[in-house]
Biopython code that builds the backbone (N, CA, C, O; Angstrom):
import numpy as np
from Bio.PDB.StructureBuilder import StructureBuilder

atoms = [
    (1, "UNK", "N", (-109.174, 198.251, -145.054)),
    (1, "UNK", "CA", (-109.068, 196.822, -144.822)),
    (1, "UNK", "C", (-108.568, 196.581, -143.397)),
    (1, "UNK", "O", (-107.751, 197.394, -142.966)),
    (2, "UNK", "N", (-109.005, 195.429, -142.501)),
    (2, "UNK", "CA", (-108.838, 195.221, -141.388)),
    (2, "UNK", "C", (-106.934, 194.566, -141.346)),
    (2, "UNK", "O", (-106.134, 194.593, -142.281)),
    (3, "UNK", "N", (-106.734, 194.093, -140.068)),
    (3, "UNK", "CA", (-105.173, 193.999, -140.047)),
    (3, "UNK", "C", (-105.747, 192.456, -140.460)),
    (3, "UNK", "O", (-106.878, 192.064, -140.175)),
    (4, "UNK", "N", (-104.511, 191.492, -141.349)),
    (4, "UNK", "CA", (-104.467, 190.068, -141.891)),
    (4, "UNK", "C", (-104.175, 189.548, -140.992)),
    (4, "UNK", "O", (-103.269, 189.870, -140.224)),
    (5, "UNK", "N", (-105.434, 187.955, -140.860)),
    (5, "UNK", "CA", (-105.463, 186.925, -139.963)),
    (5, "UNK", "C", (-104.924, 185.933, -140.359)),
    (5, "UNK", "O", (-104.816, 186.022, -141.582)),
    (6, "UNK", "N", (-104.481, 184.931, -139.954)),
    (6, "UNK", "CA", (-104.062, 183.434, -139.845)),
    (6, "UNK", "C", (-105.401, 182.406, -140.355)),
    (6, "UNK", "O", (-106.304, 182.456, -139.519)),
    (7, "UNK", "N", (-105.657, 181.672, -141.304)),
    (7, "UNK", "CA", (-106.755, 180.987, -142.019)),
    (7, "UNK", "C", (-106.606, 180.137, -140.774)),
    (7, "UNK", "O", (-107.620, 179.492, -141.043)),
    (8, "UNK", "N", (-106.214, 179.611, -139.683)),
    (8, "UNK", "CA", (-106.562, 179.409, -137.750)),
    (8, "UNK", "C", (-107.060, 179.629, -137.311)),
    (8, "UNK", "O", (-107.616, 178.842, -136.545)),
    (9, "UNK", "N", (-107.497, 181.539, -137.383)),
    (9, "UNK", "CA", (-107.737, 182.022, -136.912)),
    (9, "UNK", "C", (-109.264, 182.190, -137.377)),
    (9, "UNK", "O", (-110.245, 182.238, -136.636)),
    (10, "UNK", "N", (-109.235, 182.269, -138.819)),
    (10, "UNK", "CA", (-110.649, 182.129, -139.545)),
    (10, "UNK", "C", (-111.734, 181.159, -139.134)),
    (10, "UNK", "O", (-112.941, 181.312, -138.944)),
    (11, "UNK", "N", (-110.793, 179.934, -139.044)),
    (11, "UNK", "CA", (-110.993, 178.410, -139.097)),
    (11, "UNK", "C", (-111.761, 178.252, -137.759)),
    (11, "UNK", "O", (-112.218, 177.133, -137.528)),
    (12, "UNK", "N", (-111.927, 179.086, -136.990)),
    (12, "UNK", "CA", (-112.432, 179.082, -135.310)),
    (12, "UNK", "C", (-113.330, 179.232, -134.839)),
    (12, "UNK", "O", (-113.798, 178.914, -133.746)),
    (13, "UNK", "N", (-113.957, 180.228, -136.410)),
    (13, "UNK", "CA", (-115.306, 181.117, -136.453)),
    (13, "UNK", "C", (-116.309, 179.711, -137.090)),
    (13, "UNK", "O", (-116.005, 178.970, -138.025)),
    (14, "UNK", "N", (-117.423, 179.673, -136.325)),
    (14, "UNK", "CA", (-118.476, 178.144, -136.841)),
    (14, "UNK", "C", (-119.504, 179.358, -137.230)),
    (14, "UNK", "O", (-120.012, 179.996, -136.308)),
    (15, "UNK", "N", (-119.772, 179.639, -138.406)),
    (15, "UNK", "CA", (-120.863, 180.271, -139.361)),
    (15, "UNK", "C", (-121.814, 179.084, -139.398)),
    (15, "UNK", "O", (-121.419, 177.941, -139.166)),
    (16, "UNK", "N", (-123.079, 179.380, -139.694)),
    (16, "UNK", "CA", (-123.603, 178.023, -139.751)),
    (16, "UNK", "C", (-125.395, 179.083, -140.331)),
    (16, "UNK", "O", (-125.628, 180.237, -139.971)),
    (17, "UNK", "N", (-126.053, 178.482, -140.970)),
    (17, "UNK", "CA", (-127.239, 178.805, -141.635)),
    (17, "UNK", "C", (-128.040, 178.341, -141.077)),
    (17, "UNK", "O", (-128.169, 177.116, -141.097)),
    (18, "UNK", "N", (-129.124, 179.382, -140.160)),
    (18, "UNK", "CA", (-130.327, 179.072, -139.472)),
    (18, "UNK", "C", (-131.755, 179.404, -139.681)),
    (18, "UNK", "O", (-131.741, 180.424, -140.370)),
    (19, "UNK", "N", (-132.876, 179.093, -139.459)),
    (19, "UNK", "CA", (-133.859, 179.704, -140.134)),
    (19, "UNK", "C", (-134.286, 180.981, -138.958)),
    (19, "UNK", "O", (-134.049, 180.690, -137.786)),
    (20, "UNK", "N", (-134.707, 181.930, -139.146)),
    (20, "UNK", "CA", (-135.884, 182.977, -138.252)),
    (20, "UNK", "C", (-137.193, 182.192, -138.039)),
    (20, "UNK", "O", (-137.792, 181.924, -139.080)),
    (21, "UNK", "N", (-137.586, 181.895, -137.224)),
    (21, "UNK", "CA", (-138.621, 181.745, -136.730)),
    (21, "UNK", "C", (-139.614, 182.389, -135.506)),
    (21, "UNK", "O", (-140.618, 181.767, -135.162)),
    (22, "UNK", "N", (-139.334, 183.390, -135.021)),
    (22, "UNK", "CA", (-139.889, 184.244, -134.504)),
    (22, "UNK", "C", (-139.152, 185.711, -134.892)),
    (22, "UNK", "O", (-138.011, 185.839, -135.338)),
    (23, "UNK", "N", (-140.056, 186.708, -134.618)),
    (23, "UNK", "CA", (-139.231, 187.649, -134.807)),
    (23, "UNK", "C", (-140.267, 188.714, -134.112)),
    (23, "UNK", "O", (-141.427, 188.762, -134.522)),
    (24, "UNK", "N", (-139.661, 189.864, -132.678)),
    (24, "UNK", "CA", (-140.161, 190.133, -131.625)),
    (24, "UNK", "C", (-139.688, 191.944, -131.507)),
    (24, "UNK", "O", (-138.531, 192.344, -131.381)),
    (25, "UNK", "N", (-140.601, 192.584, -131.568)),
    (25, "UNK", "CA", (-139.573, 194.184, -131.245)),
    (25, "UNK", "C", (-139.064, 194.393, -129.862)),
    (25, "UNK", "O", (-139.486, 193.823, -128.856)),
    (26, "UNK", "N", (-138.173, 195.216, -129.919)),
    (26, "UNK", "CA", (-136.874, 195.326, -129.013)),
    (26, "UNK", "C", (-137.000, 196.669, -128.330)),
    (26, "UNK", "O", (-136.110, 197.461, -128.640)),
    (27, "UNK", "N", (-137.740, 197.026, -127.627)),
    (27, "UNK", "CA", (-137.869, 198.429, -127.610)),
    (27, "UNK", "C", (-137.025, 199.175, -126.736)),
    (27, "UNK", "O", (-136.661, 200.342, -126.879)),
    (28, "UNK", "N", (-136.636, 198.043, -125.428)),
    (28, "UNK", "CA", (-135.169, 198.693, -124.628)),
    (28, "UNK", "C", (-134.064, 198.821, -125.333)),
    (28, "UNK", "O", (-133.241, 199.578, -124.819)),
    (29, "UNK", "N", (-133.739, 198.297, -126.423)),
    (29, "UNK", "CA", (-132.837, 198.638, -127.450)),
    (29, "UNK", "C", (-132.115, 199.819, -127.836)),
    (29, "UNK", "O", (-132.934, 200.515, -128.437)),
    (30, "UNK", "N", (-130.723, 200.553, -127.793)),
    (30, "UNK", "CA", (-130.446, 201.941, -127.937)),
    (30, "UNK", "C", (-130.830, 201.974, -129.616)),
    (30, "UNK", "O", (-131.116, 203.080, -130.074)),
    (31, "UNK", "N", (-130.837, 201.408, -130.059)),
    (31, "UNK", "CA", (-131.065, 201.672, -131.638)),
    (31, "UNK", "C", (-132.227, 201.114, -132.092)),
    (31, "UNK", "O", (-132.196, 200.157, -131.319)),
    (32, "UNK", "N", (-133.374, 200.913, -132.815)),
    (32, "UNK", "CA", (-134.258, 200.247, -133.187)),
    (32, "UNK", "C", (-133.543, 198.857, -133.988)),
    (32, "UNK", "O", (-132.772, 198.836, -134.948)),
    (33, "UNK", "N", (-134.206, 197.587, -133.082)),
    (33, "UNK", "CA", (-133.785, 196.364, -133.690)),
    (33, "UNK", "C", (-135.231, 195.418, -132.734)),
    (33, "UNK", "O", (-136.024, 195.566, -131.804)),
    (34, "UNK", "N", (-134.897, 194.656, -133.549)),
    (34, "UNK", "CA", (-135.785, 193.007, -133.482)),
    (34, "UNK", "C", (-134.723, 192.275, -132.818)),
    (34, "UNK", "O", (-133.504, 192.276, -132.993)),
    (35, "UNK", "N", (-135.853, 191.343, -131.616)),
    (35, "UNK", "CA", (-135.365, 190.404, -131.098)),
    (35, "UNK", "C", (-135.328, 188.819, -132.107)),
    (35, "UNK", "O", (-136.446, 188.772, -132.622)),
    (36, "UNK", "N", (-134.663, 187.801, -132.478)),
    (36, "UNK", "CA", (-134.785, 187.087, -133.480)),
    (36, "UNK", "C", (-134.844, 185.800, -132.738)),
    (36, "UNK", "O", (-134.453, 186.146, -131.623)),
    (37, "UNK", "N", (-135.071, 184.637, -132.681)),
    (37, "UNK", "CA", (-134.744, 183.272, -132.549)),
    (37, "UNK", "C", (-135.027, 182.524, -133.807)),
    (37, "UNK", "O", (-136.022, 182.464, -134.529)),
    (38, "UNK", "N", (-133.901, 181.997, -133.847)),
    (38, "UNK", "CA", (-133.532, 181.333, -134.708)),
    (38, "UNK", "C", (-133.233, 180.304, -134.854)),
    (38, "UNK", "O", (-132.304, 180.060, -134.084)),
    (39, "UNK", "N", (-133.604, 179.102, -135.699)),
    (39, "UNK", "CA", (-133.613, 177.611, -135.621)),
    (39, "UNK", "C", (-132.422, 176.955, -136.470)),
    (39, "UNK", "O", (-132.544, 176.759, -137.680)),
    (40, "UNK", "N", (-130.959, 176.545, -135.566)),
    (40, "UNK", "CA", (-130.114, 175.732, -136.367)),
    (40, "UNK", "C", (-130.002, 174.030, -136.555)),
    (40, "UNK", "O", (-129.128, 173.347, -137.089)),
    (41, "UNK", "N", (-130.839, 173.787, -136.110)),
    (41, "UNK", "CA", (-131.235, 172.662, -136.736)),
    (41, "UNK", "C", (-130.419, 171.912, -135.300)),
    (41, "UNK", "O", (-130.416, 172.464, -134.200)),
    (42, "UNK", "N", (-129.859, 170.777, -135.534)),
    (42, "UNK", "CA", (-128.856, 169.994, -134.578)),
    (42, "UNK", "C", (-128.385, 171.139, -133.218)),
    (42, "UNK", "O", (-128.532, 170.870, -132.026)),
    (43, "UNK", "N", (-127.846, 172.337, -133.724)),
    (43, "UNK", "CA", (-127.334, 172.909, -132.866)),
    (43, "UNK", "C", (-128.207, 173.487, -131.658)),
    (43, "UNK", "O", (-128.000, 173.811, -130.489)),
    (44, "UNK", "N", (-129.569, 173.440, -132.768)),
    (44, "UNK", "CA", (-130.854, 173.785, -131.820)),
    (44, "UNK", "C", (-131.412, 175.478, -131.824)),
    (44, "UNK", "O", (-131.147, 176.201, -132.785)),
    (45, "UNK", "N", (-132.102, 175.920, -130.784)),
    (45, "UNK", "CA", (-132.445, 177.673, -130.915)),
    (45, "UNK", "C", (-131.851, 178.309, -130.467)),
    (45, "UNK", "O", (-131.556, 178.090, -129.292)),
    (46, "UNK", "N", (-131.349, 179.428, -131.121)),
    (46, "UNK", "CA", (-130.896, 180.841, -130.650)),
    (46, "UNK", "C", (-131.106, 181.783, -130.481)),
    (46, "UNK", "O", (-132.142, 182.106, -131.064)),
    (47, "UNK", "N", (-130.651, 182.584, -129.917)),
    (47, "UNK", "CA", (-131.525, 184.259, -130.111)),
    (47, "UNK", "C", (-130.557, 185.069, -129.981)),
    (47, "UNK", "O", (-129.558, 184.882, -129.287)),
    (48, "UNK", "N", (-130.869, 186.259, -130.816)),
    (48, "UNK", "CA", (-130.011, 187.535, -130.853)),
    (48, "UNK", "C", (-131.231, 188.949, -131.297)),
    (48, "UNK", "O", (-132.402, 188.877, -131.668)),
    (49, "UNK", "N", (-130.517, 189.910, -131.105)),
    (49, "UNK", "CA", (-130.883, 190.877, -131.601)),
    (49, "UNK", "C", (-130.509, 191.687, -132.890)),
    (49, "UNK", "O", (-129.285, 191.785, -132.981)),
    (50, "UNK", "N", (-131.142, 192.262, -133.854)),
    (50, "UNK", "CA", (-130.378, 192.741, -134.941)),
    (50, "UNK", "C", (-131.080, 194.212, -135.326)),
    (50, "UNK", "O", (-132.229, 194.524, -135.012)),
    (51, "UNK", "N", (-130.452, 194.771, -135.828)),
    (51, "UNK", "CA", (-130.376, 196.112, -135.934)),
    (51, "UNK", "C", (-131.250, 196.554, -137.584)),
    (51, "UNK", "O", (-130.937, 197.463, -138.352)),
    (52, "UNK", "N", (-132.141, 195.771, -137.696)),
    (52, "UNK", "CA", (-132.636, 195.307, -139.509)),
    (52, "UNK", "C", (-133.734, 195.948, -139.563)),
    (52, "UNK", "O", (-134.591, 195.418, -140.270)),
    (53, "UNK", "N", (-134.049, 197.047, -138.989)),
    (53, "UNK", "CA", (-136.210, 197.164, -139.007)),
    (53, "UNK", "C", (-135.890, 198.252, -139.605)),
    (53, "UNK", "O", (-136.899, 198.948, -139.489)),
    (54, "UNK", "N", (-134.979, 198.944, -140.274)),
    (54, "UNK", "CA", (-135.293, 199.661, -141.629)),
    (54, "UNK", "C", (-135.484, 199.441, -142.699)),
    (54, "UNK", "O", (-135.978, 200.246, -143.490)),
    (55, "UNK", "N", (-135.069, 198.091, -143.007)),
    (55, "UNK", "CA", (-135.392, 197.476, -144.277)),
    (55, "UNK", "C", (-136.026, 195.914, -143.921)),
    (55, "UNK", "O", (-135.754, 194.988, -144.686)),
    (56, "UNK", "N", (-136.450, 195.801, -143.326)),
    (56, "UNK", "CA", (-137.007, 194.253, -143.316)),
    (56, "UNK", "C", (-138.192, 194.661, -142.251)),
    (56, "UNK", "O", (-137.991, 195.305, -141.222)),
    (57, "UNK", "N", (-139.259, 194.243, -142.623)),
    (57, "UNK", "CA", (-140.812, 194.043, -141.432)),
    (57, "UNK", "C", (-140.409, 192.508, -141.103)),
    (57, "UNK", "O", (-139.778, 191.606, -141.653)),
    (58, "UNK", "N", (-141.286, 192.763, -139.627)),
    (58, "UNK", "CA", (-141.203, 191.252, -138.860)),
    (58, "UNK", "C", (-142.022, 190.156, -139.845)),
    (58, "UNK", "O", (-141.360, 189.181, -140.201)),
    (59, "UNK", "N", (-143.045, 190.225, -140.185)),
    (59, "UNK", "CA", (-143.540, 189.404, -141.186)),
    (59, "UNK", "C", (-142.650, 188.645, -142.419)),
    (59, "UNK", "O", (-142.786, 187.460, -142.724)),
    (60, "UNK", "N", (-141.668, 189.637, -143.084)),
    (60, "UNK", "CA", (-140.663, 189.263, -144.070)),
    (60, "UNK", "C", (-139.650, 188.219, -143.505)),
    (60, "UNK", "O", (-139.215, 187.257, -144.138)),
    (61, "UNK", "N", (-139.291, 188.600, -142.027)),
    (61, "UNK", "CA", (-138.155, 187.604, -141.514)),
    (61, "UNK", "C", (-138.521, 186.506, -141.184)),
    (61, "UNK", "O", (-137.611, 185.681, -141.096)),
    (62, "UNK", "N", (-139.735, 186.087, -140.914)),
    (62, "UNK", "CA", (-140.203, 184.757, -140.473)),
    (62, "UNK", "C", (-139.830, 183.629, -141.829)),
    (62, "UNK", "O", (-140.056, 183.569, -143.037)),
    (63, "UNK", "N", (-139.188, 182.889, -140.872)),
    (63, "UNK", "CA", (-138.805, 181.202, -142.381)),
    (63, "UNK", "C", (-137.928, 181.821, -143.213)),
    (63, "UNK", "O", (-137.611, 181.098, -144.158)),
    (64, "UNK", "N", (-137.060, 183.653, -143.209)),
    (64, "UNK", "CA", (-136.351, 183.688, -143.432)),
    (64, "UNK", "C", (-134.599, 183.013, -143.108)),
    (64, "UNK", "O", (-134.014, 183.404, -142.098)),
    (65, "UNK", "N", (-133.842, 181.900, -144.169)),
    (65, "UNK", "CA", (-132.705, 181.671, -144.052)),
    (65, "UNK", "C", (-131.539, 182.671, -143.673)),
    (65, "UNK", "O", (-131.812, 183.852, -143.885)),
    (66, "UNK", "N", (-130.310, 182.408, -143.157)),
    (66, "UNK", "CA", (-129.684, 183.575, -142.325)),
    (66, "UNK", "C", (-128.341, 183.131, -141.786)),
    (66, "UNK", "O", (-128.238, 182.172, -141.021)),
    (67, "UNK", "N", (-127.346, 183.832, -142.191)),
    (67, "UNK", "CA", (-126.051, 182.956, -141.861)),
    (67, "UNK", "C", (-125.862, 183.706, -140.766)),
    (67, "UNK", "O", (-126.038, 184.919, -140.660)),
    (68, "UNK", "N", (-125.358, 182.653, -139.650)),
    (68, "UNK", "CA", (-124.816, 183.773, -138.325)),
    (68, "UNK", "C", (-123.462, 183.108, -137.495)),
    (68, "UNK", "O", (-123.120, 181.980, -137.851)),
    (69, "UNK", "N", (-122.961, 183.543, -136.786)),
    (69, "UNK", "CA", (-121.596, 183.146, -135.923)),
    (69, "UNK", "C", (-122.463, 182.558, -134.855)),
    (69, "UNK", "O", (-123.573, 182.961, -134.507)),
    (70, "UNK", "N", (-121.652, 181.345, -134.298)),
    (70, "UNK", "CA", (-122.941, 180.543, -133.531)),
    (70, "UNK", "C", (-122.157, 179.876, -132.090)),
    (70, "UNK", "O", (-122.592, 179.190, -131.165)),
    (71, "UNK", "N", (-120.603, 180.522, -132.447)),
    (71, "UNK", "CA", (-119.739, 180.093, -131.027)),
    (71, "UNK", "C", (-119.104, 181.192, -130.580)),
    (71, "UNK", "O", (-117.899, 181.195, -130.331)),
    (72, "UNK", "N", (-119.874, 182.208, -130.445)),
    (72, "UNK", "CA", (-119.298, 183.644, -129.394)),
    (72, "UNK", "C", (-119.838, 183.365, -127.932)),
    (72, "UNK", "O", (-120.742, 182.677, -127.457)),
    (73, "UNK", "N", (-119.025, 184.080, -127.520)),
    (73, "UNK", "CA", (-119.851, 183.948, -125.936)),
    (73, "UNK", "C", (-121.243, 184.132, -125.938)),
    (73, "UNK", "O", (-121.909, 184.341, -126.952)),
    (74, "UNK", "N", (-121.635, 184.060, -124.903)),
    (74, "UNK", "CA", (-123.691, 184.872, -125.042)),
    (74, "UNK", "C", (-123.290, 186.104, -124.168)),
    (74, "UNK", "O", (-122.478, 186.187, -123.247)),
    (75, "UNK", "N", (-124.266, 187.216, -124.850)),
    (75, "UNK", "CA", (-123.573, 188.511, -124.567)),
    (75, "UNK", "C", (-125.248, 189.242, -124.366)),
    (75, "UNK", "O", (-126.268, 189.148, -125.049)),
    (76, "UNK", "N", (-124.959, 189.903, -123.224)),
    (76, "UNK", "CA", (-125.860, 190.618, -122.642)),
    (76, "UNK", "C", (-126.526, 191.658, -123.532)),
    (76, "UNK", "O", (-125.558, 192.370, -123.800)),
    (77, "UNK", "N", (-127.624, 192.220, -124.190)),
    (77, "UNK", "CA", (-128.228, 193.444, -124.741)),
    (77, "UNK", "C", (-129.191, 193.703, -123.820)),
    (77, "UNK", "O", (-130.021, 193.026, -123.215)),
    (78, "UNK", "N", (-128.792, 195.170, -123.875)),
    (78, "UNK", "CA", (-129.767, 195.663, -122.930)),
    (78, "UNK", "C", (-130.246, 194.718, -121.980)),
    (78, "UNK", "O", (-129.543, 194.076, -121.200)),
    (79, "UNK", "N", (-131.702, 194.663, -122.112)),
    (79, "UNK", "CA", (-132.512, 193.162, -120.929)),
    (79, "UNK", "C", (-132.807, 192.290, -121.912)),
    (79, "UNK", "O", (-133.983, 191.942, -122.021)),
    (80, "UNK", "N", (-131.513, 191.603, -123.095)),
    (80, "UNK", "CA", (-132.184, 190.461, -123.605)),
    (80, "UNK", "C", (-130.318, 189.859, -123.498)),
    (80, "UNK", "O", (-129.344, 190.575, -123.265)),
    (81, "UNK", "N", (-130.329, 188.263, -123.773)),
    (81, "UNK", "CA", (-129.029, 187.685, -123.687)),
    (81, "UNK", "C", (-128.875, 187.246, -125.266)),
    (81, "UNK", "O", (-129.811, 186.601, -125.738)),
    (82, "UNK", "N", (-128.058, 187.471, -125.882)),
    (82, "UNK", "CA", (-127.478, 187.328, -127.179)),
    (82, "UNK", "C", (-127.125, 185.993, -127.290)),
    (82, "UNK", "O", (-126.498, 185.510, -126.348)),
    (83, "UNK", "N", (-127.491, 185.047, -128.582)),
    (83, "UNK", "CA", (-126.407, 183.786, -128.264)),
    (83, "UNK", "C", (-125.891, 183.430, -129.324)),
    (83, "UNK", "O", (-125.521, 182.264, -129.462)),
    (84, "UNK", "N", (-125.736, 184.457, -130.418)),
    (84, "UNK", "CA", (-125.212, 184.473, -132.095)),
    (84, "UNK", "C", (-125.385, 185.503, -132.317)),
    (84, "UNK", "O", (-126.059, 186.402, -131.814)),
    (85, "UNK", "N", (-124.386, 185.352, -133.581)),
    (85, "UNK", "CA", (-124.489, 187.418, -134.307)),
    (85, "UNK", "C", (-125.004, 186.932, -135.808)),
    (85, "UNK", "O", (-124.462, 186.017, -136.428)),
    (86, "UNK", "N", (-125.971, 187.581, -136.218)),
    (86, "UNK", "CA", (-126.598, 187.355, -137.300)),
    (86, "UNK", "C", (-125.500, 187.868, -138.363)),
    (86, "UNK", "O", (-124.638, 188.589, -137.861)),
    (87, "UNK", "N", (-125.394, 187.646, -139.607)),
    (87, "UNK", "CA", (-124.216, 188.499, -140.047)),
    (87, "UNK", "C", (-125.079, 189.528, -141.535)),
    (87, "UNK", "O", (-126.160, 189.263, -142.062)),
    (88, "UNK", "N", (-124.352, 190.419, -141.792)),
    (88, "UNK", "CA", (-125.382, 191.088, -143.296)),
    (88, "UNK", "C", (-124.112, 192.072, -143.035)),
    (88, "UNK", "O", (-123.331, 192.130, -142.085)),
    (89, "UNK", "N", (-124.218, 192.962, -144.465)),
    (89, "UNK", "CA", (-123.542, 193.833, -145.109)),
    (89, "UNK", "C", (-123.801, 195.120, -144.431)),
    (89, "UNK", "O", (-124.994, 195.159, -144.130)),
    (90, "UNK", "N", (-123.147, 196.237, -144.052)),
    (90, "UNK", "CA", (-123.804, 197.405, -143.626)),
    (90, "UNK", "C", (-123.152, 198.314, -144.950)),
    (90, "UNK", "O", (-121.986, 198.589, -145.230)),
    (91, "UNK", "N", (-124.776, 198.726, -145.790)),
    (91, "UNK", "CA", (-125.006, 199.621, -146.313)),
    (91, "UNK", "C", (-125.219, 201.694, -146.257)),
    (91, "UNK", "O", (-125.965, 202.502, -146.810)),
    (92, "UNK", "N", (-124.375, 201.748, -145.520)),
    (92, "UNK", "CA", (-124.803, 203.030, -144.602)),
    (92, "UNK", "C", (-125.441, 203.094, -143.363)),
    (92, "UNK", "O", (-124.880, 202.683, -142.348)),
    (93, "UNK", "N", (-126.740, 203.648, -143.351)),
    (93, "UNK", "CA", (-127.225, 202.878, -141.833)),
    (93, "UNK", "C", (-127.931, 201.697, -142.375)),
    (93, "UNK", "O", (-128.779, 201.346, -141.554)),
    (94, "UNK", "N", (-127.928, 201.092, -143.216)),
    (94, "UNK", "CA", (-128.798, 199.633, -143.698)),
    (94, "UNK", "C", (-128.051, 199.045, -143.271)),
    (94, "UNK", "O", (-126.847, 199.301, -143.234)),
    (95, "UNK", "N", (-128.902, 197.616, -142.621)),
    (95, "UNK", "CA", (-127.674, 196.077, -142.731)),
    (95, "UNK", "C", (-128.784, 195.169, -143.745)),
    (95, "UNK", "O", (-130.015, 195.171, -143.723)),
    (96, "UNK", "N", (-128.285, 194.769, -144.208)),
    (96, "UNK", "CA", (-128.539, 193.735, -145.825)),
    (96, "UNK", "C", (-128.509, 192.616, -145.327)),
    (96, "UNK", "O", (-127.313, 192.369, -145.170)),
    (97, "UNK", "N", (-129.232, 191.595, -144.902)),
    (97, "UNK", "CA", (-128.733, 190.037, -144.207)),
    (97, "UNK", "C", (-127.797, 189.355, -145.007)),
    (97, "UNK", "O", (-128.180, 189.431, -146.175)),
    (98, "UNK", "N", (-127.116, 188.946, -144.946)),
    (98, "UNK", "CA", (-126.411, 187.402, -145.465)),
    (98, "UNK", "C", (-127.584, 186.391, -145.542)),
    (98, "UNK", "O", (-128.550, 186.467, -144.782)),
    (99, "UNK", "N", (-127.441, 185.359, -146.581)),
    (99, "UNK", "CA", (-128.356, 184.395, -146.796)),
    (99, "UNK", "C", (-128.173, 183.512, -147.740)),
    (99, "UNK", "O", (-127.771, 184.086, -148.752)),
    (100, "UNK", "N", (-128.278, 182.411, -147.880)),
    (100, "UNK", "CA", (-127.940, 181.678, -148.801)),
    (100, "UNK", "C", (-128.706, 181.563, -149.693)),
    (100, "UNK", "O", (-129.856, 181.537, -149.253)),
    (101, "UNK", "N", (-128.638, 181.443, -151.185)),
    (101, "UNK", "CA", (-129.574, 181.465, -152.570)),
    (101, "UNK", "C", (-130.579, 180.910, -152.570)),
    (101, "UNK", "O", (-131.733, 181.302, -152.743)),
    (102, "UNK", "N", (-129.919, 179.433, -152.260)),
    (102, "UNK", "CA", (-131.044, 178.288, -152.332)),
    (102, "UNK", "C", (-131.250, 177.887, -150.786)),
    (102, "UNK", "O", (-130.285, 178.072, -150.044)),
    (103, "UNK", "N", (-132.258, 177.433, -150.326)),
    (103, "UNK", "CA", (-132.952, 176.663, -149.092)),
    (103, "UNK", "C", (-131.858, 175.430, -149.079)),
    (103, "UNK", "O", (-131.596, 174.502, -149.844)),
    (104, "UNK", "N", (-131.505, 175.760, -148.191)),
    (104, "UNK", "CA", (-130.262, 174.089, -147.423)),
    (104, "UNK", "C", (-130.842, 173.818, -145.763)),
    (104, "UNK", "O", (-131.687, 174.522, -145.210)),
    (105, "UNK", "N", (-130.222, 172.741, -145.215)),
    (105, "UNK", "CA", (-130.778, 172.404, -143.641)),
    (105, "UNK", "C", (-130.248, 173.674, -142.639)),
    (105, "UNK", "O", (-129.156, 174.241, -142.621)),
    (106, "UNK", "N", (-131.245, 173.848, -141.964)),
    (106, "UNK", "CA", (-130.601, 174.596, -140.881)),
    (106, "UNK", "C", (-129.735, 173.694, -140.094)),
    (106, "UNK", "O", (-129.909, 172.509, -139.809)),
    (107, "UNK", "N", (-128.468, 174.743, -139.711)),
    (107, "UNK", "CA", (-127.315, 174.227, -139.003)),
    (107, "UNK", "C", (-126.073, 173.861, -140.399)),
    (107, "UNK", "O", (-124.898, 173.594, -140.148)),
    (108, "UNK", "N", (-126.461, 173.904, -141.381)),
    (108, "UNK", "CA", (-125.346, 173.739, -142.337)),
    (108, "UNK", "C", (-124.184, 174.405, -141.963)),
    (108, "UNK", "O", (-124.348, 175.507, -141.442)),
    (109, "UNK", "N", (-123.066, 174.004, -142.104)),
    (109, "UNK", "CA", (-121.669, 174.994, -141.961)),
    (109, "UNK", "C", (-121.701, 175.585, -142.962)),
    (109, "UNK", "O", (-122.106, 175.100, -144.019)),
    (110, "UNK", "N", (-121.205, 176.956, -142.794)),
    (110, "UNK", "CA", (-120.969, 178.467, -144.187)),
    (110, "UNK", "C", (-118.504, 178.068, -144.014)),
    (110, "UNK", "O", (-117.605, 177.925, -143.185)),
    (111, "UNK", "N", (-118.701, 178.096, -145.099)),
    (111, "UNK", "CA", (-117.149, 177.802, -144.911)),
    (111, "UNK", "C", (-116.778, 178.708, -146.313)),
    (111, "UNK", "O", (-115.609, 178.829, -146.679)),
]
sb = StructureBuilder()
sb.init_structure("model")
sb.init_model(0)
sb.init_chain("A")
sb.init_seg("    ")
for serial, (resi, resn, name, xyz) in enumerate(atoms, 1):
    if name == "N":
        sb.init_residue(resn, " ", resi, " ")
    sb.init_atom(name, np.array(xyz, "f"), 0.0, 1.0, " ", f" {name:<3s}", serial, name[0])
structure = sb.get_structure()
């Protein structure tokens, strides 16, 4: 278990549910991952990279829903600029996306 935060500190992090709408291979990438942009609705498009092409084809992620952190800095990969971290479970070397059950608006807050 990680060291215990302040629900302040939690409270800081804006999660928010976006759709995939493109989804692009990454090949300067040190690890095999997809480039993603992603549609939060109000907040508008993002893009990141994710580390998912062992268990997910680009075809599957498209209009896939997707909870991600959406107020980190924008962070350099390789030759692409990050501007959210998608979030999912890491299963060994799998990551599992996060996602919500049912279809809600993109840009919803995850709280």
């Amino acid at each position: 278990m990680s060291d215990t935060i302040q629900f302040e500190d939690f409270a800081k992090i804006d999660l928010r549910v976006g759709t995939i709408i493109e989804v692009a291979n990454f090949p300067e990438a040190r690890k095999p991952a997809y480039q993603l942009t992603i549609d939060f609705g109000e907040l508008g498009i993002k893009k990141t990279s994710a580390q998912i092409t062992t268990l997910y084809k680009k075809e599957e992620l498209l209009q896939k829903q997707i909870v991600a952190v959406v107020n980190f800095p924008k962070k350099q990969i390789a030759t692409f600029m990050s501007d959210c971290l998608v979030l999912g479970a890491v299963n060994g070397q799998d990551v599992v996306l996060l996602n919500p059950e049912n279809k809600v608006k993109n840009g919803t807050p995850v709280s």
